[in-house]
Backbone as CSV, one residue per row, in Angstrom:
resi,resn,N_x,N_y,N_z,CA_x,CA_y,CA_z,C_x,C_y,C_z
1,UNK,70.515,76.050,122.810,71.424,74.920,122.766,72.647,75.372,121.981
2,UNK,73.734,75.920,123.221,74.770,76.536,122.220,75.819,75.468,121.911
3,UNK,75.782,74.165,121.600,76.612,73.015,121.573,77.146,73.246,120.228
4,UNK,76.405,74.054,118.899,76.455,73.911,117.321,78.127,75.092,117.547
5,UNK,78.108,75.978,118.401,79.120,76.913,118.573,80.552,76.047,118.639
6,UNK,80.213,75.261,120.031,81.626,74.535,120.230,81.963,73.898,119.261
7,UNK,80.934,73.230,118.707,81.376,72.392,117.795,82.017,72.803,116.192
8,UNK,81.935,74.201,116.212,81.894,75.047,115.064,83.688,75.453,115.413
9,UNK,83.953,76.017,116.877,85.474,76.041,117.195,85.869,74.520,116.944
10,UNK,85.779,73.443,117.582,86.517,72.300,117.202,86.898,72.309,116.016
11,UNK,86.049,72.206,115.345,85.866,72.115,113.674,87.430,73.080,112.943
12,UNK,87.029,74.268,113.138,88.075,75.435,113.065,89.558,74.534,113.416
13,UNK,89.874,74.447,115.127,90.739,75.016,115.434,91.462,73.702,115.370
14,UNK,90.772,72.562,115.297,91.282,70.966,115.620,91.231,70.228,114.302
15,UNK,90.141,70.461,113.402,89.334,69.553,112.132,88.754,68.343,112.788
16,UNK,88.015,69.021,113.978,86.861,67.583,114.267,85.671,68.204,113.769
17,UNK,85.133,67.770,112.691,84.095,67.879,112.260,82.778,67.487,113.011
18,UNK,81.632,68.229,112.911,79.862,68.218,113.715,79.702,66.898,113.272
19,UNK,78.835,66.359,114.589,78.492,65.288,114.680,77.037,65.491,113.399
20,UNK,76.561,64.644,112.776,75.751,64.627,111.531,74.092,63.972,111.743
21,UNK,73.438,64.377,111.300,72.472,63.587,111.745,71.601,62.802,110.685
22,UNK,70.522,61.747,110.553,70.063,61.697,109.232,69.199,62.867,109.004
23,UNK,68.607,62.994,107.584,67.620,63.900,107.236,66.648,63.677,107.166
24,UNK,65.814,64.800,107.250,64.034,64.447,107.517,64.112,64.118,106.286
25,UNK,63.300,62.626,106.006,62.857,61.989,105.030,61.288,62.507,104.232
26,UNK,61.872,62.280,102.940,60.862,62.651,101.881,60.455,61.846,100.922
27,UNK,58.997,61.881,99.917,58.948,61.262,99.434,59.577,61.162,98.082
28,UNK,59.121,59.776,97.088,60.147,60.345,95.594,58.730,61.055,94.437
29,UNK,57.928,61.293,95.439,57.086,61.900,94.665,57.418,63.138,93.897
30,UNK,56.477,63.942,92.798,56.831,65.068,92.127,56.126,65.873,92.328
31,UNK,55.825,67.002,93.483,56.747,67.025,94.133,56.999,66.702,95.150
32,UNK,58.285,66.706,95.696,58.648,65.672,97.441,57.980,65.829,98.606
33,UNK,57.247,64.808,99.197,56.312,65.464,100.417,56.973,64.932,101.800
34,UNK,56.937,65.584,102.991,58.080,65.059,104.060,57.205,63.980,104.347
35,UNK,57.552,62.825,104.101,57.466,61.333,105.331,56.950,61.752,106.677
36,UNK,55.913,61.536,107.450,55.671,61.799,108.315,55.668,60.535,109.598
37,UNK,55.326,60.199,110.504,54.802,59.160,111.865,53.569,59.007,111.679
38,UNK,52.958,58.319,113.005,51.659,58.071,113.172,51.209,59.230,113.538
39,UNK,51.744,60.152,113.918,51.701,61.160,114.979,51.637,62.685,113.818
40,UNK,52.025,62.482,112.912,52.222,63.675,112.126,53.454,64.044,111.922
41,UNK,54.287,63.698,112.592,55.639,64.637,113.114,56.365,64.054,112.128
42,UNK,57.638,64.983,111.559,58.067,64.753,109.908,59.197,63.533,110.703
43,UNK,59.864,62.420,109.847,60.978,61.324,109.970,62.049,61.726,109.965
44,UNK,62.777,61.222,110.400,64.096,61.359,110.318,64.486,62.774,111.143
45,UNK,66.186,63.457,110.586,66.766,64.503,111.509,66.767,64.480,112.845
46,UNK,66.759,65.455,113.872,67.633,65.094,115.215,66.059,65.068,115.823
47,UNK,66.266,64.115,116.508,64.987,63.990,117.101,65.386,64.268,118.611
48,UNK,64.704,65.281,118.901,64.866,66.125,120.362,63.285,65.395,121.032
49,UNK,64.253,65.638,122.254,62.382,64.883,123.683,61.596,65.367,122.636
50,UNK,61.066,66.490,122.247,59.937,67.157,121.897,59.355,66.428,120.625
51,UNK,60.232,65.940,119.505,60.158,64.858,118.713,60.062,63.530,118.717
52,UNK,60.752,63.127,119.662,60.779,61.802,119.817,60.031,61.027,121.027
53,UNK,59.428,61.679,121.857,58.647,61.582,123.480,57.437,62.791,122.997
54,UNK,56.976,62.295,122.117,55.769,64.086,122.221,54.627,64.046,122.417
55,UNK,54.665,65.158,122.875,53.131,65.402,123.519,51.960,66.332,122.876
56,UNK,52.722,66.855,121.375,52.129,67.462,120.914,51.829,67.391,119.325
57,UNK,51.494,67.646,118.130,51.991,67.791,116.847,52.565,68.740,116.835
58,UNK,53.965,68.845,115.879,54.990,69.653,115.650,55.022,69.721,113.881
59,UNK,54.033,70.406,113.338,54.564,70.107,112.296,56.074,70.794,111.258
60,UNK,55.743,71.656,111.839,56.930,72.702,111.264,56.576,73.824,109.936
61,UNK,54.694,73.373,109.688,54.788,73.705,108.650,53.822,74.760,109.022
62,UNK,53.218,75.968,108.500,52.091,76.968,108.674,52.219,78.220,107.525
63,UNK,50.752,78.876,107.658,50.930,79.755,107.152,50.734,81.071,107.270
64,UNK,50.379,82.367,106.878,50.323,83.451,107.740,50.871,84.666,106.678
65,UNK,50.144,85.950,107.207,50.598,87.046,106.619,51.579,87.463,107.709
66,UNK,52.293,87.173,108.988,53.315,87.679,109.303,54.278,86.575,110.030
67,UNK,54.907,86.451,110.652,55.776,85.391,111.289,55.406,83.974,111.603
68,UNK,53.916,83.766,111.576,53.163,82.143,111.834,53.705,81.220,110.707
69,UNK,54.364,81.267,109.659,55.439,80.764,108.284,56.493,79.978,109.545
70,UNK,56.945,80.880,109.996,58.342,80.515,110.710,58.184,79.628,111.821
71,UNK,57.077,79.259,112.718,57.055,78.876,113.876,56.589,77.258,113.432
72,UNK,55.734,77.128,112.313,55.326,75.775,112.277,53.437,76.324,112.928
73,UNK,53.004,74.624,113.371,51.652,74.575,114.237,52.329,73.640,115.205
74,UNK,51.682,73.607,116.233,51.512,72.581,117.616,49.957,72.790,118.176
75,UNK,49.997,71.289,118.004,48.449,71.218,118.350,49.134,69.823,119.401
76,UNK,48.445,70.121,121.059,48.216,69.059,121.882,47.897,68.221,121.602
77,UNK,48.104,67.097,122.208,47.699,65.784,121.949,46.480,65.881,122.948
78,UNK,45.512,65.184,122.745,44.353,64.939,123.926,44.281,64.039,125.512
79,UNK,43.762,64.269,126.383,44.622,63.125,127.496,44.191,61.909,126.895
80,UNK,42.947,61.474,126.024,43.417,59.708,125.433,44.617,59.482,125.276
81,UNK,45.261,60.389,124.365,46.289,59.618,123.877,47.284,59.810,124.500
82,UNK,47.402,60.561,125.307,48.696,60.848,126.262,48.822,59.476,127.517
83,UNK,47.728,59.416,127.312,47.303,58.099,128.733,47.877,56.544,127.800
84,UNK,47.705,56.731,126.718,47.787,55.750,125.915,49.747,55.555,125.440
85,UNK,49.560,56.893,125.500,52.020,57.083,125.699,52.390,56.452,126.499
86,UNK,51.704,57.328,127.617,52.457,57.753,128.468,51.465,56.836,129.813
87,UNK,52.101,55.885,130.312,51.147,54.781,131.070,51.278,56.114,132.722
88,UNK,52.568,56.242,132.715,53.063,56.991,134.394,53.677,58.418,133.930
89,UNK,53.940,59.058,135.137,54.682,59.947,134.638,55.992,60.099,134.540
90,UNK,56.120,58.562,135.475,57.182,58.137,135.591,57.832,57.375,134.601
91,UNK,57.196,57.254,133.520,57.810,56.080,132.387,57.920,57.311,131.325
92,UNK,56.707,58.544,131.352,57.104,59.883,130.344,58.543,60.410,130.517
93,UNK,58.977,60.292,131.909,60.360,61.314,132.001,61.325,59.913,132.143
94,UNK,61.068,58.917,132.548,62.040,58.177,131.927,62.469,58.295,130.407
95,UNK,61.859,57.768,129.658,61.364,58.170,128.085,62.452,59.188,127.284
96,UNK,62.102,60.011,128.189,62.715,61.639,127.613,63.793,61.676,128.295
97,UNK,64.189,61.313,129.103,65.940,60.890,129.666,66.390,59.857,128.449
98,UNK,65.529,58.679,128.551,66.063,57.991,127.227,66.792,59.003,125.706
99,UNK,66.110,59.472,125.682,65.855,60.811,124.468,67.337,61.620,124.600
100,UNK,67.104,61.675,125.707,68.359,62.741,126.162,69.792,62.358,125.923
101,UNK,69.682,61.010,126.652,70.899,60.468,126.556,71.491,60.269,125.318
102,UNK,70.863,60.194,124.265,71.379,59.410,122.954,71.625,60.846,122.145
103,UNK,71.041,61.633,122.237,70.771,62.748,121.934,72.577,63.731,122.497
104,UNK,72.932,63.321,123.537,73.788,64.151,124.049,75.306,62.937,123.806
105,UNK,74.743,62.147,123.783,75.728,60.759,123.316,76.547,61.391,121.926
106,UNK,74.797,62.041,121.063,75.688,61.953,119.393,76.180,63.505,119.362
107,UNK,76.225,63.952,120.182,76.415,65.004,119.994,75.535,66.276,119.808
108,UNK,74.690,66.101,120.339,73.688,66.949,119.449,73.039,68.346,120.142
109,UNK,72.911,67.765,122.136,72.568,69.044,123.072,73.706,68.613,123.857
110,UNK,73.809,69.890,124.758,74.781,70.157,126.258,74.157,69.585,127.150
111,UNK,74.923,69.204,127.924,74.703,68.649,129.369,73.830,69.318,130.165
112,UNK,74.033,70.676,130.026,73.109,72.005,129.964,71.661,71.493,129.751
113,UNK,71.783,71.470,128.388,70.415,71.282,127.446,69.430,69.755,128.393
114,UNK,70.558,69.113,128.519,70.110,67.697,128.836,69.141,68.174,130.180
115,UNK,69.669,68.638,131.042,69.183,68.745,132.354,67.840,69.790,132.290
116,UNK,68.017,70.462,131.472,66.779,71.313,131.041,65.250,70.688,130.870
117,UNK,65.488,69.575,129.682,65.011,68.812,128.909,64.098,68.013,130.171
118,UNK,64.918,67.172,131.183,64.770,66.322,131.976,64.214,67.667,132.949
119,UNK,64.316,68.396,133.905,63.757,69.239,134.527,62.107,69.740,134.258
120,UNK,62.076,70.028,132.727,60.363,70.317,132.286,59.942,69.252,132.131
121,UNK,60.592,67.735,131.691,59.820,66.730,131.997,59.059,66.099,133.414
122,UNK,59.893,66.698,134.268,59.805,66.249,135.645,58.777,67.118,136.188
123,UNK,58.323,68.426,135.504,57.526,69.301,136.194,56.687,69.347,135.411
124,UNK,56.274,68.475,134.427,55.301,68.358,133.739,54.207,67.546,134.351
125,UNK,52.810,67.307,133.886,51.705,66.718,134.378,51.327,65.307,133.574
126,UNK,52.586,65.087,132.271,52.021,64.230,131.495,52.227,62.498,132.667
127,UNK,51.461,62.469,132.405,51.258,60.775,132.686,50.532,60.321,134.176
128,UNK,50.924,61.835,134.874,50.082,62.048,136.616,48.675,61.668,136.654
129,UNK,47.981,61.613,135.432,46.610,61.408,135.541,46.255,59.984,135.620
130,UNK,47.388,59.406,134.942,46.611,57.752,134.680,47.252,56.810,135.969
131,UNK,48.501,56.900,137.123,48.228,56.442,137.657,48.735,56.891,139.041
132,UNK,48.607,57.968,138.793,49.634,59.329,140.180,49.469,59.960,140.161
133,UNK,49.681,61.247,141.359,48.653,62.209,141.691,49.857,62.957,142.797
């Protein structure tokens, strides 16, 4: 998602400053623990399909003697609960168009990105089970 680039020339060459987003929320505990969902997934910051329509846990957090630090965990969701999201598969990629739009509204992915986003939703299997085939 090379949108952070353009927006990095605007910035430069015009003084339109990056669109902003809120921050993943924390607690006022000592020390601060990220606010999480029902879902696990941390609050707040740019919430992409994958955050905000998900199908998986994202935590961001892991650990590891070599690069597993950097990637986070993702653990699937089970088909209960995907059936329980996601009624169609047609209301999942609606959903994540929803996602998209607001998402590309604030600035945040390319038109590019958008169609991407909406494309793996569309070729995905989430929601085909509960009432389409």
């Amino acid at each position: 998602i090379d949108v952070q680039y353009d927006h990095l020339v605007k910035w430069i060459k015009k003084g339109i400053a990056p669109p902003t987003a809120p921050r993943i929320e924390f607690t006022d505990d000592e020390p601060p623990v990220m606010v999480r969902d029902e879902f696990g997934i941390a609050a707040g910051g740019i919430r992409l399909p994958e955050i905000e329509v998900p199908t998986a846990l994202n935590t961001g957090v892991n650990s590891g003697s070599t690069f597993c630090f950097l990637y986070g965990t993702y653990q699937p969701f089970d088909d209960e609960l995907l059936a329980e999201l996601y009624t169609s598969h047609g209301s999942y990629v609606h959903t994540v168009m929803q996602s998209d739009r607001e998402n590309k509204k604030a600035g945040y992915i390319t038109k590019q990105a958008d169609r991407q986003f909406i494309k793996e939703a569309a070729k995905s299997d989430i929601g085909k089970s509960n009432t389409e085939n």
